[in-house]
N, C-alpha and C positions, 0 to 999 in steps of 0.2 A: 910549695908548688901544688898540695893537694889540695888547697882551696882555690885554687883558677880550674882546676881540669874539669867539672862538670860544667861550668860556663862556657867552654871553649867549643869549638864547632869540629868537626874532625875534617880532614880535607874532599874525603867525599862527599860529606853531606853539603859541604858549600858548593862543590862544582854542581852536584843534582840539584839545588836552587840554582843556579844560575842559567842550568839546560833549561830549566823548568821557566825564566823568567824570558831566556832569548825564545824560547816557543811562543808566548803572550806575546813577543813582539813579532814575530813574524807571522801571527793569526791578527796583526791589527790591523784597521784601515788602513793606517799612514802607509803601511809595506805593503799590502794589497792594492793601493792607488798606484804606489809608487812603481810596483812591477808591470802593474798595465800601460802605465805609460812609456816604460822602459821599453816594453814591446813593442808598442804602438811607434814610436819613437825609433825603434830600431828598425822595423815594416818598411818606414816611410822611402819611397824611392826617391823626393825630393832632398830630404834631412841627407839620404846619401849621397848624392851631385854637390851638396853645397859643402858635405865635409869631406870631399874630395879634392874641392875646389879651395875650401878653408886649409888643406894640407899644401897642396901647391903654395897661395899666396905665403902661409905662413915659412915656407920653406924659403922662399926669396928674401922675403922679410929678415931669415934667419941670416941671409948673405950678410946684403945690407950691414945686420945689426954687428957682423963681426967690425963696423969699421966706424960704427956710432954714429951720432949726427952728421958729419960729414959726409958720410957718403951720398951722393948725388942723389940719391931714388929712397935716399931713407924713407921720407916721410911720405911718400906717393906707394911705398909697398909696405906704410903701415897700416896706411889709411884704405889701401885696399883688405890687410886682411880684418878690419876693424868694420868693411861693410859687407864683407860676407858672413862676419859673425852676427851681424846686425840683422843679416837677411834669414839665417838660421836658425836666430833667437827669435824673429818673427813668425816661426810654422810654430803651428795650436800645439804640434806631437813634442815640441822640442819646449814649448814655455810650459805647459801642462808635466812636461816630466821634471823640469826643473823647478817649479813649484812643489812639487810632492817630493821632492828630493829634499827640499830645505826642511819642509815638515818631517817626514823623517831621522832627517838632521838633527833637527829642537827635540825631536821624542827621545830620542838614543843620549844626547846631550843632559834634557831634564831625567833620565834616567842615571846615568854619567853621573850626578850632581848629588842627585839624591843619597847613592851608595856612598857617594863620596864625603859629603856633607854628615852623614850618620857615625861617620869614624870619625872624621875632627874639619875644624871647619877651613883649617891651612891647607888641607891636599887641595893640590892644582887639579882641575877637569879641563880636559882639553876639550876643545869649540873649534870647528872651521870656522869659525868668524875671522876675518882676518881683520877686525876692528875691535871684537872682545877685550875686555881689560878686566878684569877679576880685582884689580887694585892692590894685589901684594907688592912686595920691595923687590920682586924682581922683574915686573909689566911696567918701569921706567917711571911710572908716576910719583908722587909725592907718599914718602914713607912717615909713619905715624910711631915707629920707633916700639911698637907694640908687638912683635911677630914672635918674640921670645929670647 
């Protein structure tokens, strides 16, 4: 064992890199766009009517969906909250924050990856991608019998 302990990192010193590397990230663009738009986005007295309004439809909607396709107004109170979202994702405050949001996304992500990737190349990094596929034996795809 006394040939691993001067390799090893102690647990302090790793969390003080890690404070040290989440400060680089929230002194970065991606998070500096992102919070102004967050704001900007949050300001908007329009963005508020319409997720007002997106709370309503989506709550009717929620009836509806306890009783699935059948229910007579399913598809007339999906399709309304599907055009208020449309209307909402239409204001500059609401498509500008959710762009900076995705980039932030990918920054935290390729960070995510990186750390992850330097210890072995099997640890999983999670993604909000809800289309990601990383390709191991457990993301459904075709396994190559290789994982160990």
């Amino acid at each position: 064992m006394a040939i691993m302990e001067p390799q090893t990192l102690d647990m302090s010193a790793l969390l003080l890199g890690s404070y040290e590397l989440a400060d680089y990230i929230k002194q970065s663009a991606e998070t500096a766009e992102y919070l102004y738009w967050k704001e900007r986005k949050d300001a908007d007295l329009q963005v508020r009517e319409f997720v007002k309004e997106f709370a309503k439809r989506k709550e009717r909607f929620e009836e509806c969906e306890r009783f699935g396709h059948y229910h007579p107004n399913y598809h007339e109170a999906l399709d309304a909250v599907k055009e208020v979202q449309a209307r909402l994702e239409a204001v500059e405050s609401v498509r500008r924050f959710m762009e900076a949001e995705r980039r932030l996304d990918e920054l935290l992500y390729e960070v995510s990856e990186i750390i992850a990737r330097s210890v072995s190349d099997t640890i999983k990094v999670p993604s909000n991608d809800p289309l990601a596929s990383t390709g191991g034996c457990s993301s459904g795809g075709s396994c190559s019998g290789k994982c160990g």
